[in-house]
N, C-alpha and C positions, 0 to 999 in steps of 0.2 A: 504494500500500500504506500502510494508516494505521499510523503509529509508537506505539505507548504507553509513552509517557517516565514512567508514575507506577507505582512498584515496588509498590505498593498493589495500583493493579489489574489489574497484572501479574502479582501472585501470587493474586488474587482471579478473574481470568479463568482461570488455570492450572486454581488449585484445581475451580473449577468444571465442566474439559471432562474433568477426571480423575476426577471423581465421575459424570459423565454417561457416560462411554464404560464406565467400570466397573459402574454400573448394567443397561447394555445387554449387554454382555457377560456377568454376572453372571447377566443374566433369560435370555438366550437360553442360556446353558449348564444353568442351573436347570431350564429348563422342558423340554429335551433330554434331561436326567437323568429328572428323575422323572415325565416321561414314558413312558419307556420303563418304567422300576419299574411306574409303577400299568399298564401294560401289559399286563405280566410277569405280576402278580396280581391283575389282571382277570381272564386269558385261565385263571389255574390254578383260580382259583374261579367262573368258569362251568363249567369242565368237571368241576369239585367238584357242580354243581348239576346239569347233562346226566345226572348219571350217577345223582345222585339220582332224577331223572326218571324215568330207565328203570328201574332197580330196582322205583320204583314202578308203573310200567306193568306189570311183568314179574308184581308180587306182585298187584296190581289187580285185571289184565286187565279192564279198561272195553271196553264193548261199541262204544263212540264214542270213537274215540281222538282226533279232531279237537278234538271237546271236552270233553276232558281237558286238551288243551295250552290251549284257549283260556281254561280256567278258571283253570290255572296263571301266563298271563298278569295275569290280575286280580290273583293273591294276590302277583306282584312287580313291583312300581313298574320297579325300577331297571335289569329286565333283560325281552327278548322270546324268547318262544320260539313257532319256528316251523318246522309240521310238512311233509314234502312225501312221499308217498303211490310208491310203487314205481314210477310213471310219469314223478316230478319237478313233481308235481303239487300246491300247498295252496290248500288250505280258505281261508285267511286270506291279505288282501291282502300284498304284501312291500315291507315298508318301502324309501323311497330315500334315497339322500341327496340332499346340495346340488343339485348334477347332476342330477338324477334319473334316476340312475342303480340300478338295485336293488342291495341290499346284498350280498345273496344270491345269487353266480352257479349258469348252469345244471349248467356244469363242476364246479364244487365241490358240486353235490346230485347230481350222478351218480359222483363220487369216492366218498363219502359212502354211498351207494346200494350201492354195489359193496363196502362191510362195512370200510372205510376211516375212520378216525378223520380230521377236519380241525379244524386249526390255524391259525388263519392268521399267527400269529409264527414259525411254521417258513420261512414266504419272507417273512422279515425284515420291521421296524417300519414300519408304515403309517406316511404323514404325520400321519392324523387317530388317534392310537393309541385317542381317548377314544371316537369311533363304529365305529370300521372295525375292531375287535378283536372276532370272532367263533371259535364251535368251534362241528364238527358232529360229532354223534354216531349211529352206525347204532343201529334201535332194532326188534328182531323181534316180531310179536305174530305166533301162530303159525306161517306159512309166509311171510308176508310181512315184507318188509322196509321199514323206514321210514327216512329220515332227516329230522332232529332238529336245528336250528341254534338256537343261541342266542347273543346280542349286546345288546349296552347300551342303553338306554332315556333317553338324557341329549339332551333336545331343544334347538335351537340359542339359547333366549330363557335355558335356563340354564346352558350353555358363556358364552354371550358375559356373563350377569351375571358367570362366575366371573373371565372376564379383564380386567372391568371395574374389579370389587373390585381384582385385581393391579395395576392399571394407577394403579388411585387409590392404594393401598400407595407404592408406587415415585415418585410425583407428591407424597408428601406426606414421602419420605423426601429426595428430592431439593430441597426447599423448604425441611423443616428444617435437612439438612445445606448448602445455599447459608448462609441465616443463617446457621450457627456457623462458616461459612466466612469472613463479613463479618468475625463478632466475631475471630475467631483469625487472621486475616489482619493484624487493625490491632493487633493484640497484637502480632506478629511484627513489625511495620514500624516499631511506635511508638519503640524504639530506635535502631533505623537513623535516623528524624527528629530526635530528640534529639544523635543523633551528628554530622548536616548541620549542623544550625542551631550545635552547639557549634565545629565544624571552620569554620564564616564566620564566627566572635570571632575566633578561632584564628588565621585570613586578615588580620583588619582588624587583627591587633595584640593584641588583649584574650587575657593568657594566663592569666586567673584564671578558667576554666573545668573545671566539670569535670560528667561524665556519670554520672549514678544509676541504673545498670541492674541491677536483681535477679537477674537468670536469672544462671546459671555455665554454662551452655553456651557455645555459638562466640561467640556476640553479648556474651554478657556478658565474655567473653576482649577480644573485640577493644574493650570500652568501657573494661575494664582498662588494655589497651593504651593507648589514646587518655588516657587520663590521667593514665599515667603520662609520654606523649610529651609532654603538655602542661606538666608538672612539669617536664619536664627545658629546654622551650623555655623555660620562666618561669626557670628558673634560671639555663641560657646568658642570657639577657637582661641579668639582675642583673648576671651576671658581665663583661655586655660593658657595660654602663655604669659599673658600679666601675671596668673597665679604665681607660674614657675618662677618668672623673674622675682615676684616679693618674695616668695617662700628663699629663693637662691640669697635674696638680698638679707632677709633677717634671719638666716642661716649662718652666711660668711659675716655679716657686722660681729654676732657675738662671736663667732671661733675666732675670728683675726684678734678681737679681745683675749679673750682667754690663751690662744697663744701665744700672745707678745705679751702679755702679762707674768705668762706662766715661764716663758725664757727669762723675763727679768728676775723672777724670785729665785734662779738659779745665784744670780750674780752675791758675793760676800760683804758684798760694799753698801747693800742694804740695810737701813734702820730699820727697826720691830715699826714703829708706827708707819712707815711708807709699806713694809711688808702685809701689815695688818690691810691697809686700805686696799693693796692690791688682791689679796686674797677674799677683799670682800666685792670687791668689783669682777673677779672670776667667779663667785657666787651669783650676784645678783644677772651674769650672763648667762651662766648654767641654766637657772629656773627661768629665766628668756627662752631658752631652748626647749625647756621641759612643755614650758606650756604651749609653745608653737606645737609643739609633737602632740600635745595630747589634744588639743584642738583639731587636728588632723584626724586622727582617730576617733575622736568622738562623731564629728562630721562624716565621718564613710560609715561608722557605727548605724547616725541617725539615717543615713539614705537607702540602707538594709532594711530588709523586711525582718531580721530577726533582731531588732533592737531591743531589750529587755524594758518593758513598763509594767510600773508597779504600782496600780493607784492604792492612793490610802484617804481617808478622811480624815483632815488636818486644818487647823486656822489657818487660813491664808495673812490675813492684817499681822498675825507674832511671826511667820514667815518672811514678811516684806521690813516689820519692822529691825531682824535680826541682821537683814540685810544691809540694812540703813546704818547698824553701829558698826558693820564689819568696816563699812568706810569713813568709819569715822574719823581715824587720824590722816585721811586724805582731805575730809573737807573741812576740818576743824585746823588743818595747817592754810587751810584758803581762804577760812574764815566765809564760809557758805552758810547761809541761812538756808536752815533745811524743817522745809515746813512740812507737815504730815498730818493727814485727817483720813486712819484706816479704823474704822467702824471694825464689829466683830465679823468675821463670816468665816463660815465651815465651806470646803469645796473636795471634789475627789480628784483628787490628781494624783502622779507621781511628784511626790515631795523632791527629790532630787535634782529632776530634770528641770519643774520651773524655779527653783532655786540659782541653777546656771542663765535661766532666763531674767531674771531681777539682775543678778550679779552683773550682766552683760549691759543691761539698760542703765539700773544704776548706777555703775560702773564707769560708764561712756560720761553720763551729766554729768558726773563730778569731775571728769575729764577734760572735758569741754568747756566748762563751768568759769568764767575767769575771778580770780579775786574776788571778795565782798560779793558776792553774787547770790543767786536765789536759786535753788530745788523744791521742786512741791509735788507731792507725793501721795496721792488720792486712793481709795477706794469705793468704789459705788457698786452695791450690789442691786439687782435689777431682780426683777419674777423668778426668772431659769437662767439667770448667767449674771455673771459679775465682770464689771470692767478695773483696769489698773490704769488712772491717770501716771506716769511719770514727764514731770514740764523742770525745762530751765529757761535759765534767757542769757544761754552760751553762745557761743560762735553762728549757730544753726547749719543750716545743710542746703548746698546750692538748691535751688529748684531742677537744675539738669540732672542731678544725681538722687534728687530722691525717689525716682521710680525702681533704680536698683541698690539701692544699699541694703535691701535683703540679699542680694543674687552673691552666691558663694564664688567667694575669689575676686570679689568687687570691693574696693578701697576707694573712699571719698579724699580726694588731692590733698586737703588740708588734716584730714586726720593721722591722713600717714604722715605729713611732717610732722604732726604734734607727738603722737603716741608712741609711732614705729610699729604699729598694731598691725598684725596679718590681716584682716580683711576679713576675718570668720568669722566673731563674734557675733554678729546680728544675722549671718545664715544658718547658726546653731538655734539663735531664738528663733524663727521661725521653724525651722526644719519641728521641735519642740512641741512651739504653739499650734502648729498644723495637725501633728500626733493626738494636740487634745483635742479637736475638733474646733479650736479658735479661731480668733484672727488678731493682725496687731497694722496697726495703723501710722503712718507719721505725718504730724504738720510741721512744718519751719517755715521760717523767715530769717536769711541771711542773717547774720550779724544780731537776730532778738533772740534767738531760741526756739528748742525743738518740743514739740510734744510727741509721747509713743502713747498711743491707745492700743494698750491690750483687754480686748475681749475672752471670756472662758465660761462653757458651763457649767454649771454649779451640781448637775445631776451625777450620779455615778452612769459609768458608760462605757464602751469599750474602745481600745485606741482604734485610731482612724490610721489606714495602712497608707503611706507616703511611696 
C-alpha cells in the first residue's frame, strides 16, 4: 500500500475523488430527475397532439386516412404517428428500436383497438424515457375503429451527440475544478509549510521566529498560537540565562571572598583582631552560599509534584507576628516604625512553608525600607479567607517590572544592586501561595512604596498541584 506522506497531495488527491464521485452522482441523479420530467411532458403533449389529430380526422373526414397520418408525419420532425386499421394492421412500416424490437406492441394496438386510451407511463418509467415514451389513441371514422400511436422521433446519432455534449460539460468542469483545486490546495498548505520550516529554528534553538499568516481562521489561530509559544520560549531563554549569569555572579562574588581571605589568614604577619574580622567575613560569605543553595532547592522542590505539605491549624496573627521580631535588629538599627494590626485568626496551612512566605515579604520591606521609615502590617480576615496586608513607602518597584517579579530567575535592577539577592525569593512565595490555593498581589509607586496583598483560605483543604 503506497503511503502519501505530502499533506499537499493528500489534500489535492482528496479534493479531487470528492469532486469526481460528486460529479457522478450528481449526473446520475440529474439525468434520473429530468428524465423522468421530460417524460412526464413528453407523454402529456403527445397526447395534446393525438387528440388534435383526431379532432381533425373527425372534422376532415379524408377519404385516405392512411394518408392523412403519413402527411402528418412530414409536417413533424420531432414526433411519429402511426396508424393501425381495425385488424392491427398499418400502412407504414413500424419503427424498432436498438433491438429490433418494434416499438409498437401487438397487445397495446388491440388495447387501443378495443376504445382504450394507452399510456405507457401508466406501467411506470421506461429505461429509455427519451424513445420508449408512447400514447395510443382510438380514432372512429365512421363504423370503424382505428388506432392511433404516437412516439418520439429523436434518432440514436442525436441522443448520443446530446450525451456527448454532457459528457464534454462534466470533462471540462472536472478539469477546471482539479486546477482550482491545485491552486486552493497550496493556499491551504502554504501555512502549514511556513509553520514546519518555522517549528525546525524553533528545534535547533533559533527562537527569533515568527509566522505571517493572514487568514483568522483555525490556521491563522494556531500561527497565532505558535508565536506567541515562541515568545514565550524566547523569553524563558532570557530568563534562564540571566538566571545563570546571577547564580554564576553571586557564586564567584563570595568564593573570590572566601578565597582571598582564606590565603590571607595563611600569612604570620596577621593580628588576632584583622584575623578575627576576616574569618568573620568568610562566614558571613559561606551562609551567602548556603542560602543561594538552599533556595535553589527549595525552588525545584516546590515545582515537583512531590513536594511534602503539611497542613496544620495554627494562628496565623502569632505566626506573622514572630516574624516581625525575627527582624527586629534589622529594623530597629533603621529605626523603622513598624506598625501592626493582626487580629486573632486560626487558618490550615502548612506552618513552614508560609512562614518562608512572610520571611521573604517581610524581609524585602525592611530591605527596601530607607531610614526612619514606615512598615504596616495588616491582617483582615474575611467569611472563607483571610488576606495579609504587608505596605512600606520604600524605594517601590518600576511599573515595567512589576508584572514579573514573581517569575523565577527575575531580579528587579535596583534590588540587585541593593541586596545582591538571587532573584528567588518572591518565586518561592508564590510557587507557596499557589500550593494553598491563594493569590498574592502587588501595588507600587516608584520611589512611595510597595504593597503585597496576600490572599489565603481559611478552610482546611487539600494542596493544589502546581
Amino acid at each position: 500500500m503506497i503511503k502519501i506522506k505530502s499533506l499537499y497531495l493528500r489534500v489535492v488527491l482528496t479534493f479531487l475523488a470528492i469532486v469526481v464521485v460528486s460529479l457522478s452522482v450528481a449526473f446520475w441523479l440529474a439525468t434520473v430527475f429530468f428524465m423522468n420530467r421530460i417524460a412526464m411532458d413528453n407523454q402529456t403533449e403527445m397526447l395534446a397532439k393525438s387528440r388534435q389529430i383526431v379532432k381533425l380526422v373527425e372534422d376532415v373526414q379524408p377519404s385516405n386516412l392512411d394518408s392523412f397520418v403519413a402527411g402528418s408525419n412530414q409536417l413533424n420532425e420531432n414526433y411519429i404517428f402511426t396508424l393501425f386499421n381495425a385488424n392491427g394492421e398499418s400502412a407504414t412500416e413500424i419503427s424498432k428500436d436498438k433491438k429490433g424490437n418494434p416499438r409498437i406492441l401487438a397487445s397495446e394496438v388491440d388495447f387501443v383497438l378495443h376504445g382504450n386510451m394507452y399510456k405507457s407511463l401508466d406501467y411506470g418509467i421506461p429505461k429509455d424515457p427519451i424513445n420508449q415514451i408512447k400514447v395510443g389513441i382510438p380514432l372512429r371514422v365512421g363504423d370503424t375503429t382505428y388506432a392511433l400511436f404516437i412516439h418520439q422521433n429523436i434518432s440514436e446519432a442525436a441522443r448520443s451527440k446530446g450525451q456527448t455534449a454532457i459528457i464534454t460539460v462534466l470533462l471540462i468542469v472536472l478539469i477546471v475544478g482539479s486546477l482550482l483545486i491545485l491552486v486552493a490546495s497550496r493556499y491551504l498548505v502554504n501555512p502549514l509549510k511556513k509553520l514546519t520550516l518555522a517549528t525546525e529554528r524553533l528545534a535547533r534553538g533559533n527562537f527569533n521566529v515568527h509566522v505571517s499568516v493572514k487568514q483568522k481562521d483555525e490556521l491563522g489561530q494556531l500561527a497565532q498560537s505558535f508565536n506567541h509559544m515562541a515568545g514565550e520560549l524566547k523569553q524563558l531563554e532570557q530568563m534562564r540565562q540571566d538566571f545563570i549569569s546571577n547564580v554564576s555572579h553571586e557564586i564567584q562574588s563570595p568564593l573570590t571572598s572566601i578565597r582571598g581571605f582564606s590565603k590571607a589568614l595563611r600569612g604570620s604577619e596577621i593580628d588576632e583582631s584583622e584575623r578575627g574580622r576576616y574569618l568573620e567575613i568568610i562566614e558571613r560569605e559561606s551562609e551567602r552560599l548556603a542560602r543561594l543553595s538552599e533556595n535553589l532547592l527549595k525552588l525545584a522542590s516546590l515545582e515537583s509534584e512531590h513536594h511534602p505539605f503539611h497542613p496544620t491549624t495554627y494562628d496565623l496573627d502569632e505566626q506573622l507576628r514572630r516574624i516581625v521580631v525575627f527582624y527586629e535588629p534589622q529594623w530597629s538599627e533603621k529605626q523603622l516604625d513598624m506598625d501592626l494590626s493582626l487580629p486573632r485568626v486560626k487558618i490550615s496551612a502548612d506552618a513552614d512553608q508560609l512562614s518562608q512566605v512572610w520571611m521573604n515579604l517581610i524581609g524585602n520591606a525592611v530591605k527596601f525600607t530607607p531610614p526612619n521609615g514606615h512598615i504596616y502590617v495588616k491582617l483582615v480576615p474575611l467569611r472563607d479567607r483571610v488576606q495579609v496586608w504587608i505596605q512600606d513607602n520604600g524605594i517601590g518597584i518600576p511599573e515595567e517590572d512589576q508584572g514579573r517579579i514573581f517569575d523565577r530567575f527575575y531580579k528587579v535592577d535596583q534590588s540587585r544592586q541593593r541586596d545582591g539577592g538571587s532573584g528567588l525569593g518572591l518565586a518561592i512565595a508564590r510557587k507557596i501561595i499557589d500550593m494553598h490555593e491563594g493569590s498574592v498581589e502587588v501595588q507600587s509607586d516608584q520611589g512611595k512604596g510597595t504593597l503585597f496583598l496576600v490572599t489565603l483560605p481559611i478552610k482546611t483543604y487539600l494542596p493544589k498541584k502546581i
